[in-house]
C-alpha positions in Angstrom: 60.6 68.3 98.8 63.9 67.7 97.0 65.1 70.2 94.4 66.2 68.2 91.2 67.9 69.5 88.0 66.0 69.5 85.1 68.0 66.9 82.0 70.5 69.4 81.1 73.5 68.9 78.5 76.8 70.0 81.1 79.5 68.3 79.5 81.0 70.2 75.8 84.0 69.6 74.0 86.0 72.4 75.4 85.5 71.3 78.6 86.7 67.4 78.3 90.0 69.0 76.4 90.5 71.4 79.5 90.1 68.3 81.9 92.5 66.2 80.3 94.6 68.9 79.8 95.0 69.8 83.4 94.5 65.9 84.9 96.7 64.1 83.2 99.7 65.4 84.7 98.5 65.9 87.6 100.3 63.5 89.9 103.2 63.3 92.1 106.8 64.1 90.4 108.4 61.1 91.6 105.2 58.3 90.9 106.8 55.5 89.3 106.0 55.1 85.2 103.7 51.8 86.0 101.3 54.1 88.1 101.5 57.4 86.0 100.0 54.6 83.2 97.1 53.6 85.7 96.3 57.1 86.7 96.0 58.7 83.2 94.1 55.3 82.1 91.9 55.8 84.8 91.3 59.8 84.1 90.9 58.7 80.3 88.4 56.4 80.9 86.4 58.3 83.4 86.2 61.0 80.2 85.1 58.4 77.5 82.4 57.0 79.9 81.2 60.3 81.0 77.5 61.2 80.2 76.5 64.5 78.8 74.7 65.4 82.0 77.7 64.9 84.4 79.2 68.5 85.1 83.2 69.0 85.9 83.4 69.0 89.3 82.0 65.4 89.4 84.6 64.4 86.4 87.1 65.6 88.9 86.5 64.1 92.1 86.3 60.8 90.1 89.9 62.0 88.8 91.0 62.9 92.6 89.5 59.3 94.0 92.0 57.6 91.4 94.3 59.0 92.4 94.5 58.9 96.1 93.8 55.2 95.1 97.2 54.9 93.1 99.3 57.4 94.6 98.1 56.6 97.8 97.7 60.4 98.7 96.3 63.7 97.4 98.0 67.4 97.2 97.4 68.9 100.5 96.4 72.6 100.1 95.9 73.2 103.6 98.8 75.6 104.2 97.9 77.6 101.7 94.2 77.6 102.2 95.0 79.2 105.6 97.8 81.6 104.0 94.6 82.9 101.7 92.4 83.7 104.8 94.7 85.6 106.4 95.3 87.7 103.4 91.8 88.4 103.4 91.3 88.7 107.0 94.2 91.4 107.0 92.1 93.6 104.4 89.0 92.9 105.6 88.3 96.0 108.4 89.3 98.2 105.4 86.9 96.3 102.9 84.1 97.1 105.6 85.1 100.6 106.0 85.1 101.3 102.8 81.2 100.3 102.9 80.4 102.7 104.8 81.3 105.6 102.3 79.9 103.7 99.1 76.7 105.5 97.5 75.4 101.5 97.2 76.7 99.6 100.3 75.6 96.4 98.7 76.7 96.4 95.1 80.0 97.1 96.5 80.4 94.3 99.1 79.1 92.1 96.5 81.6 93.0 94.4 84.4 92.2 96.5 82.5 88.7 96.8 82.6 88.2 92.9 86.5 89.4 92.8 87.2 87.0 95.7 86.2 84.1 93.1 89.1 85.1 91.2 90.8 82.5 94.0 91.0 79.3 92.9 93.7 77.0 92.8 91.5 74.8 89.9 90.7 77.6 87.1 94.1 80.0 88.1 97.1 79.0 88.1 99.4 81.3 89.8 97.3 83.4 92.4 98.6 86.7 91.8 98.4 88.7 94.7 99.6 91.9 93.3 96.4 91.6 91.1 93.7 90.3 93.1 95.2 93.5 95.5 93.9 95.8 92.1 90.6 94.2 91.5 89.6 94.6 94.9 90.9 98.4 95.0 89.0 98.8 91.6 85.8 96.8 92.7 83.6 100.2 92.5 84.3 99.7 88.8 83.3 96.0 88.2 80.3 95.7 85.7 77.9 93.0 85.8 74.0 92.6 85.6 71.9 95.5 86.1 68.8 93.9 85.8 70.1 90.9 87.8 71.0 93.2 90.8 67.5 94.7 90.8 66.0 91.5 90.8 68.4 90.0 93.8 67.3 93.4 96.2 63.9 92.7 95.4 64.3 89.0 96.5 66.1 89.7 99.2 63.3 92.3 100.7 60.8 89.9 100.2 63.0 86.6 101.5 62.7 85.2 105.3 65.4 82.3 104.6 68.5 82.6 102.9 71.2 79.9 102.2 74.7 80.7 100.8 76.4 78.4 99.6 80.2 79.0 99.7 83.4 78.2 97.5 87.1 79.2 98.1 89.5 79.5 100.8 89.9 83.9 101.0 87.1 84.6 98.8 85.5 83.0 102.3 86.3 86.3 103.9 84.8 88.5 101.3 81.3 86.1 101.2 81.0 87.1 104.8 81.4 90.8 104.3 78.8 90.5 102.0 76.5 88.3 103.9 77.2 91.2 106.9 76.2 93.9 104.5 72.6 91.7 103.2 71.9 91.2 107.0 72.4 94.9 107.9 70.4 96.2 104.6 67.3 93.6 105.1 67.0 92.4 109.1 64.3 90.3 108.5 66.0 87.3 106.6 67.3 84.3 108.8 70.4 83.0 107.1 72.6 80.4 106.6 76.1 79.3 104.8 76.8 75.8 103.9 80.8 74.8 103.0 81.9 71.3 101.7 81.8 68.5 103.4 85.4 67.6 102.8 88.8 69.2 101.5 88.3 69.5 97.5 91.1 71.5 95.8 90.7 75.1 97.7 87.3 75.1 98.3 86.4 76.0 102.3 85.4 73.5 104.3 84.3 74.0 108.0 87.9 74.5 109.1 88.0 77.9 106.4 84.6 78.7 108.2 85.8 78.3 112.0 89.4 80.3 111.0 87.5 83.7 109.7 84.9 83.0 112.2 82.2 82.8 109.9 79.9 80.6 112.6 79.8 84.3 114.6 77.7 85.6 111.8 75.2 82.9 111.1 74.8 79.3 111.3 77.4 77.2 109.4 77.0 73.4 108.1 78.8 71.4 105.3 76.8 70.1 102.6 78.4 66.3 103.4 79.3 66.3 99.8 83.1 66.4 98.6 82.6 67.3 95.0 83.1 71.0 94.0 79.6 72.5 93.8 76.3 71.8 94.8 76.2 68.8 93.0 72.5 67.6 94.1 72.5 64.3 93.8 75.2 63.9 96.2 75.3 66.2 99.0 73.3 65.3 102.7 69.1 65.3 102.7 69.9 67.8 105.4 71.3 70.4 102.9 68.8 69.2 100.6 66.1 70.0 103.1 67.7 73.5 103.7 68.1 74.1 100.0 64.7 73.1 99.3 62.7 75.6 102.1 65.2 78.2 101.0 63.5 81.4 99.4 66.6 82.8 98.0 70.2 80.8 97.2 73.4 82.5 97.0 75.8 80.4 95.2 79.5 81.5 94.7 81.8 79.8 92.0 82.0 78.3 88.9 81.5 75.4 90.0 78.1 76.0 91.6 76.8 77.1 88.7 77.7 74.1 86.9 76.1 71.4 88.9 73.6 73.3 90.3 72.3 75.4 87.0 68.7 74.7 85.9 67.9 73.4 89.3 64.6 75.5 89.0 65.4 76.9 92.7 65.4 81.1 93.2 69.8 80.7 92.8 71.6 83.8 92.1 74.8 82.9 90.8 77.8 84.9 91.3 81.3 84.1 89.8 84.2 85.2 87.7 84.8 83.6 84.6 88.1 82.1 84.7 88.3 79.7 81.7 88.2 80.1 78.4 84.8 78.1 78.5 82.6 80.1 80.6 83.8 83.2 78.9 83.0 81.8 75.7 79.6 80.4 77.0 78.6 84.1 78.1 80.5 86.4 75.7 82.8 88.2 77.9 86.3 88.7 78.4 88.0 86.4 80.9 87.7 87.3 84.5 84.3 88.7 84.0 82.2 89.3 87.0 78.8 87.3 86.3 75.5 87.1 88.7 73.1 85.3 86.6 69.6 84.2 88.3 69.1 80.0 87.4 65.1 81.1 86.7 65.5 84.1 84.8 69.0 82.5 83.0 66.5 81.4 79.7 64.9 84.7 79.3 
């Protein structure tokens, strides 16, 4: 069986304005005028032949291919992808210890998840430390679903296989604190992770996995694809397959909500709403925490 989306409009207004806002300049300093010209043609006309059903994170990997195409190279993130880990990894025996004490184990280590969302170098952008350091001190404190949390612990007590699907460098650390806690609270599910299948702004990739030694924990795979997301028509059969046989999908990030939403599939959703779009979408201030179910999302 292969999971497909149902027709769903994932392209608005405020988005394309938000794209071309952030693309067009993005491109080396010292590019010549001729290619500046070709790039932002290109990123213009990728936006004025976009359908309604094609989410952001496939807009932007069309915008990324352009311009590795004229520049002849991409902004390499990887310093600072490994920078983020190690932040994480250096609070994460205090993260865990703080479990421990916590009168709900599981709402808290998800929280710390949903506040690790909070890096990315596509929606932020500055990464304050200083404040993601006060989110995660405050996470007891993060509000989000009630309903949507009873309904994930019921899932998770009656799933055998879970797949979670990953997003950011750091946040990478947090996801697995979480996945530690969902292992330890309900032994019987057999779980999995799945990463990108190659570098995509921040996003972790099997190198993120290997450095906070995710593959320790559970099996680890990429998803082949190199668009942000879970974009379904373009990752491997084998994540397909693993998708598909899936009782229960965590997916972290904006992104995963936008190319996977109204998939039909038993996804929880778990993000931080970091543009003005999503926070208008749902109602909430920015940098929201959000865990939204795609089956119960209508109701």
């Amino acid at each position: 069986m292969t999971p497909k989306t149902k027709p769903v409009t994932r392209l608005t207004s405020l988005c394309i304005a938000c794209l071309a806002e952030k693309y067009l300049y993005k491109h080396p300093a010292d590019a010549s005028e001729e290619d500046i010209i070709r790039y932002r043609q290109a990123v213009c006309r990728t936006l004025a032949e976009a359908t309604m059903d094609k989410s952001a994170p496939e807009l932007v990997a069309q915008f990324t291919k352009a311009a590795k195409e004229i520049f002849g190279t991409v902004e390499d993130v990887s310093d600072a992808k490994r920078y983020f880990n190690d932040l994480m990894l250096a609070r994460a025996d205090a993260l865990t210890a703080s479990l421990n004490a916590a009168d709900d184990p599981l709402r808290l280590a998800l929280s710390y998840s949903m506040l690790g969302n909070y890096i990315d170098f596509g929606t932020v952008a500055n990464i304050d430390e200083d404040k993601l350091s006060a989110m995660l001190d405050g996470a007891k404190n993060l509000t989000y679903s009630d309903r949507e949390f009873a309904r994930l612990k019921e899932d998770l007590a009656r799933a055998k296989r879970l797949v979670f699907l990953t997003d950011n460098c750091g946040e990478i650390v947090l996801d697995k604190i979480l996945i530690t806690e969902i292992l330890r609270a309900f032994p019987n599910i057999r779980a999995e992770a799945i990463v990108r299948g190659a570098p995509v702004l921040n996003d972790a990739t099997i190198d993120d996995a290997l450095q906070v030694r995710l593959p320790d924990l559970l099996p680890v795979s990429d998803n082949g694809s190199a668009i942000a997301g879970t974009c379904l028509t373009d990752i491997s059969e084998a994540t397909l397959e693993k998708l598909s046989q899936a009782d229960i999908i965590l997916a972290k990030g904006q992104a995963n909500f936008e190319t996977l939403r109204a998939c039909g599939m038993n996804v929880y959703y778990i993000f931080m709403c970091k543009c003005k779009l999503f926070a208008v979408r749902f109602g909430v201030p920015m940098y929201s925490g959000m865990l939204l179910n795609d089956r119960s999302a209508g109701e």
